[in-house]
N, C-alpha and C positions, 0 to 999 in steps of 0.2 A: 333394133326394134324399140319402141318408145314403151313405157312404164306400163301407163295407163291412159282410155280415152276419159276424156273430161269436157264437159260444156256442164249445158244447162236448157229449158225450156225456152221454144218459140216458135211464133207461126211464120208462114210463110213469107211474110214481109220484113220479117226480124232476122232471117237466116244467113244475110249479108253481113250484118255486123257482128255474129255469134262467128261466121268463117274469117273474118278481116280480125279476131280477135287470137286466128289460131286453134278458134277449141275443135276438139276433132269429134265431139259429140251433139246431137241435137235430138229433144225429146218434144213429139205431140203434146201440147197442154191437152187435160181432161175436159176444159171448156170449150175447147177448137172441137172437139168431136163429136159436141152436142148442135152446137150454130148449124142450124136448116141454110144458111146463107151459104156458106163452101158446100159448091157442089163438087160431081165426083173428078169434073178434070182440078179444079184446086187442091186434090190430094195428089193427081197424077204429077200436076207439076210439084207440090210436098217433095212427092219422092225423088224425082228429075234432079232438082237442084239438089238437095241433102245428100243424094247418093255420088253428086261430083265431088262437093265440099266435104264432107265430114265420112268417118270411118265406121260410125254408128249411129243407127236413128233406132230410138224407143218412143214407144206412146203411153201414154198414161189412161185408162179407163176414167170412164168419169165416177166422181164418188155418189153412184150410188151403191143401197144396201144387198146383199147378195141376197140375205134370208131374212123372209116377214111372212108374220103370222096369217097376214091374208095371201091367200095365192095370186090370188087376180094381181095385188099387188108388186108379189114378188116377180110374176114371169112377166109386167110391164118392166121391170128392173132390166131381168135377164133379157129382153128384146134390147132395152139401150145398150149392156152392156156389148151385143154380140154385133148390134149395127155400128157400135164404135171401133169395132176390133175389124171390121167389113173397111172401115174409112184408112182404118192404119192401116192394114196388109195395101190397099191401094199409094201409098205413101210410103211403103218398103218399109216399113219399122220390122226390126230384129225382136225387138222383144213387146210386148203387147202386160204395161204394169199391173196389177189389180187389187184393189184395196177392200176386202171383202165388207166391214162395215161390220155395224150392232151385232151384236146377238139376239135372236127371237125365244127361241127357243129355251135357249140356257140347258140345253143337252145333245142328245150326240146325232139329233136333227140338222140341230145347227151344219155341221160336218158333213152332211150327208148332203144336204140341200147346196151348198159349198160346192163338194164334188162335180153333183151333177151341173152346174153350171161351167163348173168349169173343162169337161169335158167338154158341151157344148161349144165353147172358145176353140179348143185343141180342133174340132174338128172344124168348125170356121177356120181357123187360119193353115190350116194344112201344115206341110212342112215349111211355108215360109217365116214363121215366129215361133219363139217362144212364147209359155207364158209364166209371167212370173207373181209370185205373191206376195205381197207385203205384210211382214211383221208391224204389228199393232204397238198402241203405244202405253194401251191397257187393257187389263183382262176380262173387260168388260166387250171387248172386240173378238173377231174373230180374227184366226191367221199367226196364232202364239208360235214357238220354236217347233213342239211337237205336234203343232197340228198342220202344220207344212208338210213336216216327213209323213204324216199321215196323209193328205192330200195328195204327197207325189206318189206313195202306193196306191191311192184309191181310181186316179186319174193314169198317171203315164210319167215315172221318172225322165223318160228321154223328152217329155215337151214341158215339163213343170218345173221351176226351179223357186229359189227364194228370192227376194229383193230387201234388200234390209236398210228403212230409212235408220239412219244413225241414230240422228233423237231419238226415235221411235224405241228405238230399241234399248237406250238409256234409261230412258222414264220406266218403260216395261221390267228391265231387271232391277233399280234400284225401288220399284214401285210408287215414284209420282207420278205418274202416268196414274195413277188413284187418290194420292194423300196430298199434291200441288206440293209438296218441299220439296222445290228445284233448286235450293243453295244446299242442300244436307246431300241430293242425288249430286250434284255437281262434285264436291268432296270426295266419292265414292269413284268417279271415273277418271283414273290413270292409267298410266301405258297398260298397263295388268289387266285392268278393268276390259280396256279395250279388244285388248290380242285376243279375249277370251270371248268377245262377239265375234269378232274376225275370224275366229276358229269355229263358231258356233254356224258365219254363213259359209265357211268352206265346207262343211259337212253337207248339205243341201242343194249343192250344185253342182254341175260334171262339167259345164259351160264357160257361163259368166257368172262371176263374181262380181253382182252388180250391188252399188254402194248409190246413197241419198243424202243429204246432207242438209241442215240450217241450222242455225241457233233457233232458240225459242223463248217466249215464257210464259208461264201460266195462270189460267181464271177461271173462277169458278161458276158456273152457270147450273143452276140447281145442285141436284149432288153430282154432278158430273165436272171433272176436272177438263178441262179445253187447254189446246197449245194454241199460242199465236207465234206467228212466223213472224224473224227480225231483222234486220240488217246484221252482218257479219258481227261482231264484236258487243253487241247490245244485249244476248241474251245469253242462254246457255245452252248446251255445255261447253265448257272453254275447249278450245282447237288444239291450244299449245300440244297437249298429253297424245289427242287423238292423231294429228298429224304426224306424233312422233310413231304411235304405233303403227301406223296406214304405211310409214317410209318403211320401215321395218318388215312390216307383211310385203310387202309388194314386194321389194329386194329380196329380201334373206327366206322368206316361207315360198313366193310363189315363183320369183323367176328363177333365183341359183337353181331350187329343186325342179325346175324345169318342169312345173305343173301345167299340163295342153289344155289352159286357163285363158280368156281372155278377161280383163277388169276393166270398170266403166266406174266413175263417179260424176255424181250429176248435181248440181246445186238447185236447191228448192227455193228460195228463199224470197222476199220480196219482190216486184218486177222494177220497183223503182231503182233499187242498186244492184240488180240481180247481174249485170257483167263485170261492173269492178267487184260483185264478191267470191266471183266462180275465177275472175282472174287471183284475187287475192285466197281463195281455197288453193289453188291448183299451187299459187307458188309456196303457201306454206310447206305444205305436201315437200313440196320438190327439194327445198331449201334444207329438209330431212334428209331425204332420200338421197343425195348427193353424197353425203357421208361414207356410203357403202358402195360407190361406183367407181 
């Protein structure tokens, strides 16, 4: 049985060279699920093809915000997010990603409003997906560590899990994901650093142990700090440390212990290099992992 699945994002026309490359994963872009142009057989065939080639398909919600202050506005949100989750389930995606967005509120609305969306999902997609939530990248976002485990109680632990973009979750504990010092958070994230998120999404999931991935770096737009997505080696945080923790978890925490786990990681990263860097993620990964096999 192989480690772990690994690809990266593409649509339908792109699913040839993601499967001629090996990867045994393929993820719905966020912007594929908004385009009025795919209709519903272009998911059918989505699914048709993905489900001969690859061992996993996810879709990714489009980014919009879960909760605002105007309702009208918010439940035009929740209509895209639940007709995009309508597009995936026709295109057999396993897990259905969701990025919840701003906070409105800045109390425990926020949370509540969250919820109930995402119950809405749960019952759109039936038993065919998960849904999963993404850890933010600041606290200024919804979807922190405890407010997932709070979400899986409010909603349904057996269809909710976490999804943990890696940066995402770097910037959030070493907090440039607020202050942009992404050479002083860089510093901060070694093997240690890492095992201790890896431990944080193993608590979260009974399923998949679903993983995201890119370097980045960061700019300031008003008071608000932004990631820009980079080619493999251009930004941060350095791979070397993480890859050596990822070989480590996957071998020694999740297969020896025989955890009935399955693991996906997924490269986010530019579209221009996005296959030589999901081929160059996977072999770093591997070229660890080897160590213990």
């Amino acid at each position: 049985m192989i480690l772990f699945d690994w690809g990266t994002y593409n649509g339908l026309g792109r699913l040839y060279a993601a499967a001629s490359l090996g990867m045994k994963l393929t993820e719905i872009p966020p912007r594929d699920l908004v385009r009025r142009k795919y209709d519903e057989d272009y998911w059918r065939k989505y699914g048709e093809y993905a489900s001969r080639a690859f061992t996993t398909i996810t879709a990714h919600a489009p980014y919009y915000n879960a909760v605002s202050l105007d309702r009208e506005s918010m439940e035009k949100s929740w209509r895209g997010f639940i007709e995009a989750a309508r597009k995936a389930k026709l295109a057999r995606a396993m897990i259905y990603n969701v990025h919840l967005g701003w906070r409105a509120f800045l109390d425990q609305r926020d949370l509540e409003f969250s919820a109930e969306l995402l119950k809405k999902l749960v019952a759109e997609v039936g038993d065919s997906m998960l849904i999963s939530v993404e850890v933010p990248y600041t606290r200024r976002m919804i979807g922190t560590w405890e407010e997932v485990k709070a979400l899986r109680e409010m909603v349904d632990p057996e269809k909710v899990i976490v999804s943990v973009q890696l940066e995402n979750a770097w910037l959030y504990e070493t907090g440039a994901g607020d202050t942009g010092r992404l050479e002083e958070a860089n510093a901060e994230a070694d093997e240690g650093f890492w095992e201790r998120i890896l431990e944080k999404t193993l608590s979260l999931t009974h399923t998949y142990i679903s993983l995201r991935f890119s370097q980045v770096i960061g700019f300031a737009l008003g008071r608000r700090i932004l990631k820009k997505r980079v080619p493999l080696g251009k930004g941060y945080p350095d791979l070397d440390p993480l890859a050596r923790a990822l070989a480590r978890f996957i071998v020694k925490r999740v297969r020896e212990k025989g955890l009935p786990l399955s693991m996906h990681i997924i490269y986010t990263g530019p579209p221009e290099t996005k296959y030589k860097d999901t081929v160059m993620l996977y072999a770093k990964i591997m070229m660890e992992a080897v160590r213990y096999l």
